[in-house]
C-alpha positions as CSV (number, residue, x, y, z in Angstrom):
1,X,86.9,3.0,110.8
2,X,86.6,5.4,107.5
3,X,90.2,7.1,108.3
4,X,91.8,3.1,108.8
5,X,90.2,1.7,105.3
6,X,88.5,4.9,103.5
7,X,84.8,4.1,104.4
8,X,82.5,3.1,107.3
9,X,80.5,6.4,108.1
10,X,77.9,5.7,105.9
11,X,78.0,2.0,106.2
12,X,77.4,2.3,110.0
13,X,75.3,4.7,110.7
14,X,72.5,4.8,108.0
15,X,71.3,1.2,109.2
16,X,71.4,3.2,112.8
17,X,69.2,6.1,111.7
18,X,67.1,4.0,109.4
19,X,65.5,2.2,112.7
20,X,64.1,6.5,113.7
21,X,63.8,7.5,110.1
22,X,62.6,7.6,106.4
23,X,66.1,5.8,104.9
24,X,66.0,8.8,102.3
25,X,66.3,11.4,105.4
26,X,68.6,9.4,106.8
27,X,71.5,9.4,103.7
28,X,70.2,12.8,103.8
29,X,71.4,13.8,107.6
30,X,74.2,11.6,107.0
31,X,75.5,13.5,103.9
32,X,76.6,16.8,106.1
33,X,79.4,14.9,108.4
34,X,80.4,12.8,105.9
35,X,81.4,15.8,103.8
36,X,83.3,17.6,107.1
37,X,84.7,14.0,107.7
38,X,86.0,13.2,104.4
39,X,87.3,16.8,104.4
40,X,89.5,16.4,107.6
41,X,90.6,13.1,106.3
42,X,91.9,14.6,103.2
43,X,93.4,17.6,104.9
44,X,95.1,15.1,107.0
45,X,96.1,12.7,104.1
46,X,96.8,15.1,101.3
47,X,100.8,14.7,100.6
48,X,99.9,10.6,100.2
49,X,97.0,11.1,96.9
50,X,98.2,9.0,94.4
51,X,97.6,11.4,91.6
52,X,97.5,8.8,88.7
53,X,95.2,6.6,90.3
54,X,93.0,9.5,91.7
55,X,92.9,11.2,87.9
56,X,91.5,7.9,86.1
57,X,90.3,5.7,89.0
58,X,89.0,8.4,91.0
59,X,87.4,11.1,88.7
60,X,85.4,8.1,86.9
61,X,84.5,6.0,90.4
62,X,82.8,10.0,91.6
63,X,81.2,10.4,87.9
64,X,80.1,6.5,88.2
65,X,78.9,7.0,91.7
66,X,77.0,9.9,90.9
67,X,75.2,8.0,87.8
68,X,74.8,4.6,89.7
69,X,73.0,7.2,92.6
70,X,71.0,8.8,90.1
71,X,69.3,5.3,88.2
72,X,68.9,3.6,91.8
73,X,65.5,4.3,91.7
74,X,64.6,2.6,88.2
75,X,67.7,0.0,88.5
76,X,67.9,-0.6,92.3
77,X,67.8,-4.6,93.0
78,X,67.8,-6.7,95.9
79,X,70.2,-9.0,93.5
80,X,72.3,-6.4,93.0
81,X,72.8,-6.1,96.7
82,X,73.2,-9.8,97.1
83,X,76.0,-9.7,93.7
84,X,77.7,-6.4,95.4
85,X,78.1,-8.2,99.0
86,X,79.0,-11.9,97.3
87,X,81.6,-9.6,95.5
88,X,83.0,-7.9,98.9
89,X,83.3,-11.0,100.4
90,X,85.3,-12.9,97.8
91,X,87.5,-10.5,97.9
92,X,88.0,-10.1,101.3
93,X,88.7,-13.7,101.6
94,X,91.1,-13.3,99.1
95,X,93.1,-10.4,101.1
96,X,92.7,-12.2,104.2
97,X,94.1,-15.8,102.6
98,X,97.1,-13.4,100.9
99,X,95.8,-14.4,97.6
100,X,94.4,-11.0,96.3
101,X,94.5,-10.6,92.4
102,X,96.6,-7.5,91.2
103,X,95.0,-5.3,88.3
104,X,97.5,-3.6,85.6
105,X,98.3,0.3,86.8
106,X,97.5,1.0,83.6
107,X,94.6,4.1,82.3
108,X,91.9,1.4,81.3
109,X,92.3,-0.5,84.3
110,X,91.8,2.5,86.3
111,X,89.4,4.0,84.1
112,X,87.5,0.5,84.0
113,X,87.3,-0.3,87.7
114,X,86.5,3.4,88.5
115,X,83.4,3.4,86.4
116,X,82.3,0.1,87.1
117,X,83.0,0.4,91.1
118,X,81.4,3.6,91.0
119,X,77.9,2.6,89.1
120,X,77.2,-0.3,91.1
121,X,78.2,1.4,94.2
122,X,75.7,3.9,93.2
123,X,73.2,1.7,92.1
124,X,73.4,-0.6,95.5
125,X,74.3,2.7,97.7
126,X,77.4,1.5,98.9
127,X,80.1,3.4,97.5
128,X,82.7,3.5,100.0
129,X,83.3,-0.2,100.2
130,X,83.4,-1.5,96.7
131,X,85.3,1.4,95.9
132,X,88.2,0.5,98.4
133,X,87.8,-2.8,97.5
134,X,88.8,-1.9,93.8
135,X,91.3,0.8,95.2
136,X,93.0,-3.0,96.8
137,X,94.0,-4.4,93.3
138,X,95.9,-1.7,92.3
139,X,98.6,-2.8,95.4
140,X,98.4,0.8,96.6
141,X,100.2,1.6,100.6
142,X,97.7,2.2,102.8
143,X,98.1,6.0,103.1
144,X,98.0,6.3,99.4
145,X,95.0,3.9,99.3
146,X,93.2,5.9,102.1
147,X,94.1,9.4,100.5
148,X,92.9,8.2,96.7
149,X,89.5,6.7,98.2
150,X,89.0,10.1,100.1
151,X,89.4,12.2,97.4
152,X,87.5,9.9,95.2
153,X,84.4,10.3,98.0
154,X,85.2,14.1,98.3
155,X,84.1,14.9,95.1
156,X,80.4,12.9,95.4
157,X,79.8,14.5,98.4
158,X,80.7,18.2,96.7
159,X,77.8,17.4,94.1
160,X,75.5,15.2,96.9
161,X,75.1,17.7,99.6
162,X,73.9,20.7,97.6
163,X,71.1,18.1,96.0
164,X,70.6,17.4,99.5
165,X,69.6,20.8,100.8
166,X,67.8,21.3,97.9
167,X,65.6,18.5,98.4
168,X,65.2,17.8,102.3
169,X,66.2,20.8,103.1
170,X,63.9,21.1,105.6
171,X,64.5,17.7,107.3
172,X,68.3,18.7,107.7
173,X,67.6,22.0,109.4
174,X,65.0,20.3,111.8
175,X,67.4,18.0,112.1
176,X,70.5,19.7,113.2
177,X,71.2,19.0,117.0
178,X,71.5,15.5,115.5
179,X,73.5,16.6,112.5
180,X,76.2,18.7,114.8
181,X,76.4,15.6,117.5
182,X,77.2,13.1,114.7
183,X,79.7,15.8,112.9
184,X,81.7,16.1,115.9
185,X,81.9,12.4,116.7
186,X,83.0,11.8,113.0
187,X,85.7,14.2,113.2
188,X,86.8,13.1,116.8
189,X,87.5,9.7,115.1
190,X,88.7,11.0,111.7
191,X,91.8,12.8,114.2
192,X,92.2,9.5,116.2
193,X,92.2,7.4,112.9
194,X,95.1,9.1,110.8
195,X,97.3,8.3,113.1
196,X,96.5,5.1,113.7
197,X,96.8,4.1,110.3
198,X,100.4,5.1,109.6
199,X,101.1,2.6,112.4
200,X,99.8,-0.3,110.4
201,X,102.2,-3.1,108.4
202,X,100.8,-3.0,105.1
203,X,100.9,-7.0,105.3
204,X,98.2,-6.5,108.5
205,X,96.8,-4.3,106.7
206,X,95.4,-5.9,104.0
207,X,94.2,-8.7,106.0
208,X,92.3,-5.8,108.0
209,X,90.6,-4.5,105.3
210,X,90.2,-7.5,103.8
211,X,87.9,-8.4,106.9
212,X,86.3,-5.5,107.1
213,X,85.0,-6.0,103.5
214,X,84.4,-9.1,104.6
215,X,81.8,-8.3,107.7
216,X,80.0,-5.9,105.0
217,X,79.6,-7.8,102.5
218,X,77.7,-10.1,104.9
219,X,76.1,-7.0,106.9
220,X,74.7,-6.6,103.1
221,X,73.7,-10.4,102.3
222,X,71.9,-10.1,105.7
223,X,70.1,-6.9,105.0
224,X,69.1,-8.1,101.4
225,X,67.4,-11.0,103.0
């Protein structure tokens, strides 16, 4: 799913590890194969980063991200979780009616839906979808779109998983048959994924990730209630 639309590790599997664990261990865990995953992806992907968007989109959704992670704590709302997945699913219904709303390629565009992506993605701990969901107005192909929203997630996870160590250090390490299995199942689907998505019309396309923004927006709505 992550190499198709440019998220879905962390949106799947933290709810799965959340029912055996602490939710903090769990984004923990989670952190390691999302970096190797992410990595992969971007290996595979690299020739397709749109460079403008990545420079002022994607440096300012990381930097947002990172902030939005770091005030969760004193910020953190369950109707910020309900605003985030009203916002997925409007516009997933949008892309799946054909009626998606362009935003300028312009610097403060980029710059603007970046930061703002990035924060509340931080703040609600979904980064990945609002972020592709942005990454949709700027009418970006599908290999661009996937590449910029890699690269974009590459650089949280460069500053995340250090923190990580630091902090739960030991939970990783006890942790680590469980962090290898889900490693190697990430990157078996990051190699099936790529090519997979250079076989998709972008038409399709944005109807497909339209409905998968769609399904977690109300994944969210449900978990919020």
């Amino acid at each position: 799913m992550a190499a198709v639309s440019g998220f879905g590790i962390g949106s799947l599997l933290t709810p799965l590890l959340i029912l055996s664990m602490p939710t903090a261990h769990a984004v923990a865990l989670l952190a390691i194969p999302h970096a190797v995953a992410t990595g992969i992806r971007m290996l595979r992907l690299r020739g397709e980063l749109h460079r403008a968007t990545f420079r002022e989109f994607g440096i300012a959704s990381a930097a947002g991200a990172l902030a939005g992670a770091g005030l969760q704590a004193r910020l953190s709302s369950p109707i910020l979780t309900v605003v985030l997945a009203a916002l997925l699913v409007v516009t997933g219904t949008t892309e799946l009616l054909n009626r998606g709303v362009p935003l300028p390629r312009t610097p403060f565009w980029r710059l603007l839906g970046g930061i703002l992506s990035g924060v509340f993605g931080g703040l609600v701990g979904n980064q990945g979808g609002i972020r592709a969901a942005a990454l949709l107005g700027f009418q970006l192909p599908p290999r661009q779109l996937v590449a910029t929203a890699t690269a974009s997630a590459l650089l949280v996870d460069a500053a995340r998983v250090p923190i990580y160590f630091l902090s739960a250090g030991d939970v990783i390490v006890a942790a680590t048959p469980l962090v290898c299995t889900v490693a190697v199942g990430v990157t078996i689907g990051t190699f099936l994924g790529v090519p997979v998505l250079s076989r998709i019309p972008e038409p399709f396309y944005r109807r497909f990730l339209g409905g998968l923004l769609v399904f977690l927006g109300l994944a969210l709505l449900a978990a919020a209630g």
